[in-house]
C-alpha positions in Angstrom: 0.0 0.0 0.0 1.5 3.1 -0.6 -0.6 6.3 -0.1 -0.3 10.0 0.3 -2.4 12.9 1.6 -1.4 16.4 0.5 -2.5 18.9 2.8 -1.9 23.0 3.3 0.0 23.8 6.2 -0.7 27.2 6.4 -3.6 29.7 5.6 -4.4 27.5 2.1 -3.0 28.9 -0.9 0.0 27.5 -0.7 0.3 26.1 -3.9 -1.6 22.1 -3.1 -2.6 22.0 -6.8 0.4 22.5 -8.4 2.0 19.8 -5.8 -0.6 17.3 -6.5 -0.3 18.6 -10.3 3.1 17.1 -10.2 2.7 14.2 -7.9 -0.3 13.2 -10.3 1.7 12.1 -12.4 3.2 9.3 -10.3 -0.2 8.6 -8.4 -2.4 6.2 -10.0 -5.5 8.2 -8.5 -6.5 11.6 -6.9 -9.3 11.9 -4.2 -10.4 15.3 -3.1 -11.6 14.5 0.1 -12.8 18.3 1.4 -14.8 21.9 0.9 -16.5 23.2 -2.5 -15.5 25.2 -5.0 -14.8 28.5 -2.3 -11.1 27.5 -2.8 -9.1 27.5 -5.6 -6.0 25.1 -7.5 -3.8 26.5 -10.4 -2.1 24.6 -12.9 0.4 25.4 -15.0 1.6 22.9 -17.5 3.8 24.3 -20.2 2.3 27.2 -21.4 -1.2 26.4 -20.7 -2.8 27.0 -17.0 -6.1 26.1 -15.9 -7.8 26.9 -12.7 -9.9 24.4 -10.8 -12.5 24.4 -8.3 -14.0 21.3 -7.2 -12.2 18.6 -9.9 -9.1 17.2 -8.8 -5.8 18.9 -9.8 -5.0 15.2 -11.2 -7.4 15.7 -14.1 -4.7 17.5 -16.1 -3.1 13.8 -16.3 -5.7 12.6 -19.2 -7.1 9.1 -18.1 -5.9 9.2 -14.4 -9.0 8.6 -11.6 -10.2 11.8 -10.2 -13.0 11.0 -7.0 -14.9 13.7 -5.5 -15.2 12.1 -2.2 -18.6 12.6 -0.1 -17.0 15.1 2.2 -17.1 17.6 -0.1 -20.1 19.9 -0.8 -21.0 20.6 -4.7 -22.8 23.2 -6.4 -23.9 20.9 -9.9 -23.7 24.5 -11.8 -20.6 25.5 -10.6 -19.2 21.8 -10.9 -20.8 21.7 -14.7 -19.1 24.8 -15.7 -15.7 23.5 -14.7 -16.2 20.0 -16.9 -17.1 22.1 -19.7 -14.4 24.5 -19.4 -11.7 21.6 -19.2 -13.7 19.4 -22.0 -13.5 22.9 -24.3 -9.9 23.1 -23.6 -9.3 19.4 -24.9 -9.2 17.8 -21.0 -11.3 15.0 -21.0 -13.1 14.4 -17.9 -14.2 10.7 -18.4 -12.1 9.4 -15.3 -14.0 11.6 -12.9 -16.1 9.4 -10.1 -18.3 11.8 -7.5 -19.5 10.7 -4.3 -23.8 9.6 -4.2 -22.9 11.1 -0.8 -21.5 14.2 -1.0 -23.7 17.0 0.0 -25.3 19.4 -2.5 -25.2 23.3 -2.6 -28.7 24.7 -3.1 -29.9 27.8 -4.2 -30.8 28.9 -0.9 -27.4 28.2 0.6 -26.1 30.5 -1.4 -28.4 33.6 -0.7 -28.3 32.9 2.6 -24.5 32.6 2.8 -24.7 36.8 1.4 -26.8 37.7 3.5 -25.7 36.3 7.1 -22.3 37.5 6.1 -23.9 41.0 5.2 -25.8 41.2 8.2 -22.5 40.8 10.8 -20.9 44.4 9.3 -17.5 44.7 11.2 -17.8 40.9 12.6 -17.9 39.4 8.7 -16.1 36.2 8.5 -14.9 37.0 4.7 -16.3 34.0 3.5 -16.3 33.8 -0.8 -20.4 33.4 0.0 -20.7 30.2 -2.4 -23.0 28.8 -0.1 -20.7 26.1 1.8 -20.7 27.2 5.3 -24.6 26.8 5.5 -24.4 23.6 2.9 -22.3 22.1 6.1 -24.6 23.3 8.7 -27.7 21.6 6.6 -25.2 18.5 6.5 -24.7 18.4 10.2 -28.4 19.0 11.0 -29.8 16.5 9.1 -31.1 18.4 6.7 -29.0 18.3 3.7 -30.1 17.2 0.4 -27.2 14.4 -1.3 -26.1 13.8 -4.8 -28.5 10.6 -4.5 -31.1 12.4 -3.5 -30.6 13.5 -7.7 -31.2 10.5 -8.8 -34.8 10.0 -7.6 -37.3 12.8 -9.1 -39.7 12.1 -6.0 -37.3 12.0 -2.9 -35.2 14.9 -4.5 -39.2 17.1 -5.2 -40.0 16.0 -1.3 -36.6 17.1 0.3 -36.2 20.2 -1.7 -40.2 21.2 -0.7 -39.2 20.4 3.2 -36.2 22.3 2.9 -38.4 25.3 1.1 -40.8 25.9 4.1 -38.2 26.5 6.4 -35.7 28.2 4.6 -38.5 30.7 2.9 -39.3 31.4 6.2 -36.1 32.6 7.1 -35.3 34.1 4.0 -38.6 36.3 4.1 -39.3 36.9 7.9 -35.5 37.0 9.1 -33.7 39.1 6.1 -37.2 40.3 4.1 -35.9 38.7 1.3 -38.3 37.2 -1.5 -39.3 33.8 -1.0 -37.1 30.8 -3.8 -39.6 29.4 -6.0 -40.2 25.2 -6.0 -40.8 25.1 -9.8 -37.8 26.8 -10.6 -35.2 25.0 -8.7 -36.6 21.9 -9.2 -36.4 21.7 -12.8 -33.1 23.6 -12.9 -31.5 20.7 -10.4 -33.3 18.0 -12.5 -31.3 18.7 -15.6 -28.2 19.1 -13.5 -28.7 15.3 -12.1 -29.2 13.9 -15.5 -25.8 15.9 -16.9 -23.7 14.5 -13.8 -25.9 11.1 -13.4 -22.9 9.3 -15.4 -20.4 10.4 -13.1 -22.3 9.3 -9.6 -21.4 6.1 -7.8 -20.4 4.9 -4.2 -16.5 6.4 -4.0 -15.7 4.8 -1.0 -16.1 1.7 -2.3 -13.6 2.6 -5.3 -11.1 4.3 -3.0 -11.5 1.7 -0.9 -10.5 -1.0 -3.3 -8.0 1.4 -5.2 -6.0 1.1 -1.6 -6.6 -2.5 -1.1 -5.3 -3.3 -3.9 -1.8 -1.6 -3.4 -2.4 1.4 -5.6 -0.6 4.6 -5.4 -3.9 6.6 -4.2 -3.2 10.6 -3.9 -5.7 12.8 -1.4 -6.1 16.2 -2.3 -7.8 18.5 0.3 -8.6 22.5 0.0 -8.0 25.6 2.3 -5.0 24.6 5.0 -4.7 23.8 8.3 -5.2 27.2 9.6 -9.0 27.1 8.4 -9.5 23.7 9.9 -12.7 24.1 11.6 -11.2 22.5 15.2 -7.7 23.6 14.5 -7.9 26.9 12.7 -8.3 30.5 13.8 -11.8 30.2 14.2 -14.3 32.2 13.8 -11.8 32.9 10.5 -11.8 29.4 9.4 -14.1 27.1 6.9 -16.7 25.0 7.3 -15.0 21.4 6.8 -11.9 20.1 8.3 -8.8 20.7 5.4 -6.2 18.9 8.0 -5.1 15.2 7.5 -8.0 14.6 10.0 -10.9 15.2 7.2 -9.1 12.6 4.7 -10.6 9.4 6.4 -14.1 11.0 6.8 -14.4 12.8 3.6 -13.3 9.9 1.6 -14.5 6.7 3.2 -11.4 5.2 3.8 -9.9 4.3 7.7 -6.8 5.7 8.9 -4.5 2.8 8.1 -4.7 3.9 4.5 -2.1 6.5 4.9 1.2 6.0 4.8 2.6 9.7 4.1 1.2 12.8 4.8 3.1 15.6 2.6 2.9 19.4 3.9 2.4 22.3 1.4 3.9 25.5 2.5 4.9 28.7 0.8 8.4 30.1 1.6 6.4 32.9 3.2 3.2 33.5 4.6 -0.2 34.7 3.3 -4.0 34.5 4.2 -7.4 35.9 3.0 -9.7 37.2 4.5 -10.3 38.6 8.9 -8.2 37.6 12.0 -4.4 38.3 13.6 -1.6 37.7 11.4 1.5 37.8 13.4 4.1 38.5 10.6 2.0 40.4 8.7 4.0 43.1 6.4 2.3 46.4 5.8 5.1 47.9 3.5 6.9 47.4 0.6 8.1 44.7 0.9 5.0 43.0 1.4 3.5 45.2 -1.9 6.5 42.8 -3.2 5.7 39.9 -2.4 2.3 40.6 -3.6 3.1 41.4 -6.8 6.2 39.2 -7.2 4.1 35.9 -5.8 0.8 37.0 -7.7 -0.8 37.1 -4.5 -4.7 37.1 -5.8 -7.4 34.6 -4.8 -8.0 31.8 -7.8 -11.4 32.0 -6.9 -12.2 35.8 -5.5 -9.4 37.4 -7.3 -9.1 39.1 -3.4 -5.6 40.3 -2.7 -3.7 38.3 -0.2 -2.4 39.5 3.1 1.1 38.6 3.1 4.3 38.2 5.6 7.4 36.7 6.2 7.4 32.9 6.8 6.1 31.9 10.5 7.6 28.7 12.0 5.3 28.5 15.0 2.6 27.8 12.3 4.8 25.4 11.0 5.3 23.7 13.9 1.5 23.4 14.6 1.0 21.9 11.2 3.3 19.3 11.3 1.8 18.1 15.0 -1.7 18.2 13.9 -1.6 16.3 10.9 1.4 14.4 11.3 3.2 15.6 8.7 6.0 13.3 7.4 7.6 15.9 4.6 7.4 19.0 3.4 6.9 20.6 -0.2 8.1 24.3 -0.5 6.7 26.3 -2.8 7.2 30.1 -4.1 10.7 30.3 -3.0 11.6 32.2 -6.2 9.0 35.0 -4.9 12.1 36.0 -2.4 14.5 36.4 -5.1 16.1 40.0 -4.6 15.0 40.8 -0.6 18.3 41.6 0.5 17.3 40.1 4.4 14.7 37.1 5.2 13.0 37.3 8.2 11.5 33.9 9.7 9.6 33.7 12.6 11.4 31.2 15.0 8.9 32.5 18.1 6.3 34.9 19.5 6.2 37.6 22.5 3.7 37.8 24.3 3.3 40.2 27.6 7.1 39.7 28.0 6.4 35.7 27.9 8.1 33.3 25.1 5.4 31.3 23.3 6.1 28.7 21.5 3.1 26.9 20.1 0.3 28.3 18.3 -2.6 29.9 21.0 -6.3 28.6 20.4 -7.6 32.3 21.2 -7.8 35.1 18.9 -7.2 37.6 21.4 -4.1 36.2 22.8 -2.8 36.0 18.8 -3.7 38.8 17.8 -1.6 40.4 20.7 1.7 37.9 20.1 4.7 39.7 18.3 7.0 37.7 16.1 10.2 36.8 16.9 12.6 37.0 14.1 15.7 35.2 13.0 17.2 37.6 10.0 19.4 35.4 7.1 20.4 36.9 4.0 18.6 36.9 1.0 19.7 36.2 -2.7 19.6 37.6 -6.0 20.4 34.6 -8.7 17.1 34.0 -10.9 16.4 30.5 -9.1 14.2 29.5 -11.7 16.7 27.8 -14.3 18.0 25.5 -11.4 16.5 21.9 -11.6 18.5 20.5 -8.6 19.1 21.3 -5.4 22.7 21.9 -5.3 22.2 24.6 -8.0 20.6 26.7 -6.1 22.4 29.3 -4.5 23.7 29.1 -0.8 21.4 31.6 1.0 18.4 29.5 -0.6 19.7 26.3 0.6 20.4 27.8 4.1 17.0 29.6 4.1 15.3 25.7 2.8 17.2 23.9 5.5 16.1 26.1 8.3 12.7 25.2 7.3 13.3 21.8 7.9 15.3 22.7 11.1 12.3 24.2 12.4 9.7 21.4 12.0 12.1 18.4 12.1 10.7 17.1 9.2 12.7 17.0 5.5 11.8 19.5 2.4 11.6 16.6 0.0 9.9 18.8 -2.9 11.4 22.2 -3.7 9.4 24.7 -5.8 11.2 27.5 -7.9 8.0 28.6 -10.1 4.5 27.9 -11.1 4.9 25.8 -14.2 5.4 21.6 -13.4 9.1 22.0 -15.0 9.7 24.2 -12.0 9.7 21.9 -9.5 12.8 19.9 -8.0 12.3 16.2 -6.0 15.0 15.6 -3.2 13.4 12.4 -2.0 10.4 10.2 -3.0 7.0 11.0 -0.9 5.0 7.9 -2.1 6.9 4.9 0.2 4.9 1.7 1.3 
C-alpha cells in the first residue's frame, strides 16, 4: 500500500494544486476529500494554465481517476461549468467518479450565505459566499439534500419542498428577502442530475479497493490547516476540516490507508480574509511579495495578506496532521530581498510562546520573533537540482526543515510543473 495525503500547512494557498499537479503524475488516483469550489488550485503545464475548483488537480493527467469524495459539498452549476471549461480546452473528464454522498449546494445556501455575512458588518467572517458554510450546517443538522437524492425525481421534489418551508421562512421573515420558488429549482436541479448522473457512484467503495489493492492513491484536500474548523483561527476558518483529520471521513477510507502525509507550505506566509496575522507586512516589501508571488485569490481574485514565513505555524501543522515531509513552494518570490525574516517565536506580555494559542485575542496580541538570514539575487528558476541553487536559498530551505524536524523533499522554484525539483520520493509503502 502506498498512499499520500497532500495537505496545506498554512492559511491554504500554498500552492496544493500544483503539488498534487506534479505528484499526479506518479499517483495512479486523486481523491479530493474536502470543501467546495470557495477554494481554488492553479495549474500550470507548459504554457497552458487552468484553474480548478472542485475537480481534482489530477485531471490534467488525461485518463488518471479523479474521485470527488462525499466530504465535499458541490454546487452541480458550478461543478458543470468546470467540466465544460476543461472538456472545451481538450481535458477529458471521463475518469471523474463523484461521491452519491456528497452533499449538494442549493440555491438557498447561497443567498443565505450573502446575507448572514452581510448582516455581521465589522464581525464578517470574509467568506467567498458560495453557499458552503450553511451547505455544512444543513449536513450536520440533518437536513441536507445528497447527490442521490438527484437521482430519484420524488425524494429529490419531497426534500427540496421540506427544505423550502423553512428556509423561505427565514429568507422572508428574518432578512425580508423574496421567497425561492419550488418550480424553478426543481427543474433547474433536475437537468443538472441527468448531466452528472454518469459520473455518480459509491466512491468509497472505489477508493476503498483502489487502496486494497496496493495502488498509489493521492488525497487532495482544500483551504489549509489554519482554516481547519477545530484547529484553525476560528471564527476565521471554513466549514469542513482541510487537516489530515478530514481525509478518512471525507473519503470513506480508515486511517490505516495512509502511509505519508506531505505538507504544502509557501516560503512565506499569506492569508485571505479577517483575523491576527503575526508576521504580517504592511510595506513594501510585502507590496513585493504581492506582486512578485501574484498574491490574488483563484477563486475571489481578493488580494492576499502577506508576511514573512512563520515557524510556530509550522510547527502546529506538522503536530496536527502528522506531517511526514514537506513541499516548499514560491521560493523564487524571495528572489532580490536583500534580508529574510523567519519567525522562529512569539512575545507575548514579556512571555516566550512557543506553540500556536487557540484564542484570537491572545494571537492577535503575540509579536513575532525573528531570525534575519540573507537573501539572494540569482534567478532560481533555471535550477532543476538542489545543489544549483544558491547558498542563501539552501540555508534559508534547511532552516525550514530545522524548524519542523521534518525534511523538504519537494522544492518549488515557479508555477509551471518544470519548475519543481524532488529531493526524495514522498510515495513509500
Amino acid at each position: 500500500m502506498s498512499s499520500l495525503v497532500v495537505i496545506g500547512a498554512q492559511w491554504g494557498d500554498e500552492g496544493k494544486g500544483k503539488i498534487t499537479d506534479y505528484l499526479a503524475q506518479q499517483a495512479q488516483v486523486v481523491v479530493r476529500y474536502q470543501g467546495g469550489n470557495n477554494a481554488g488550485h492553479t495549474v500550470e503545464v507548459g504554457d497552458k494554465q487552468y484553474k480548478l475548483h472542485l475537480i481534482p488537480s489530477g485531471i490534467i493527467n488525461e485518463g488518471k481517476p479523479c474521485i470527488i469524495g462525499n466530504g465535499v459539498v458541490i454546487d452541480p452549476k458550478a461543478l458543470l461549468d468546470e467540466i465544460d471549461y476543461l472538456e472545451n480546452d481538450g481535458v477529458s473528464t471521463d475518469s471523474l467518479t463523484i461521491s452519491d454522498r456528497a452533499h449538494i449546494i442549493m440555491p438557498y445556501h447561497k443567498i443565505l450565505d450573502e446575507l448572514s455575512e452581510e448582516s455581521l458588518g465589522d464581525r464578517k467572517i470574509g467568506t467567498t459566499k458560495k453557499g458552503i458554510g450553511p451547505a455544512y450546517m444543513d449536513k450536520t443538522s440533518r437536513a441536507g439534500i445528497r447527490i442521490c437524492d438527484l437521482l430519484d425525481e420524488g425524494i429529490f421534489a419531497n426534500k427540496l419542498k421540506i427544505a423550502l418551508e423553512e428556509k423561505n421562512k427565514v429568507l422572508t421573515l428574518i432578512y425580508g428577502h423574496k421567497p425561492l420558488v419550488f418550480d424553478e429549482i426543481f427543474s433547474t436541479y433536475m437537468e443538472y442530475g441527468k448531466r452528472i448522473k454518469k459520473y455518480i457512484s459509491d466512491t468509497s467503495v472505489e477508493v476503498y479497493d483502489w487502496v486494497k489493492s496496493d495502488k498509489k492513491v493521492l488525497f487532495e484536500g482544500a483551504q489549509g490547516t489554519l482554516l481547519d474548523l477545530d484547529f484553525g483561527t476560528y471564527p476565521y476558518v471554513t466549514s469542513s476540516h482541510p487537516g489530515s483529520g478530514g481525509v478518512c471521513i471525507g473519503s470513506g477510507v480508515g486511517p490505516t490507508a495512509i502511509n505519508e502525509v506531505l505538507g504544502v507550505v509557501k516560503a512565506y506566509t499569506t492569508r485571505v480574509g479577517e483575523g491576527p496575522f503575526p508576521t504580517e507586512l504592511f510595506d513594501r516589501t510585502g507590496e513585493y511579495i504581492r506582486e512578485a508571488g501574484r498574491e490574488f485569490g483563484t477563486t475571489t481574485g481578493r488580494a492576499r495578506r502577506c508576511g514573512w514565513f512563520d515557524g510556530i505555524i509550522l510547527k502546529f501543522a506538522v503536530r496536527v496532521n502528522g506531517l511526514t515531509s514537506l513541499a516548499i513552494t514560491k521560493l523564487d518570490t524571495l528572489t532580490g530581498i536583500e534580508k529574510l525574516n523567519l519567525c522562529v517565536g512569539y512575545e507575548k506580555d514579556g512571555k516566550l510562546i512557543s506553540d500556536f494559542p487557540a484564542s484570537l485575542e491572545d494571537l492577535g496580541k503575540c509579536k513575532p520573533i525573528y531570525e534575519v538570514m540573507d537573501g539572494w539575487d540569482e534567478d532560481i528558476t533555471m535550477c532543476k537540482s538542489y545543489s544549483a541553487l544558491p547558498e542563501n536559498t539552501r540555508k534559508y530551505v534547511e532552516k525550514i526543515e530545522e524548524i519542523s524536524g521534518i525534511p523538504a523533499k519537494i522544492i518549488s522554484v515557479g508555477p509551471n510543473r518544470s519548475e519543481t525539483m524532488i529531493r526524495d520520493d514522498v510515495f513509500t509503502s
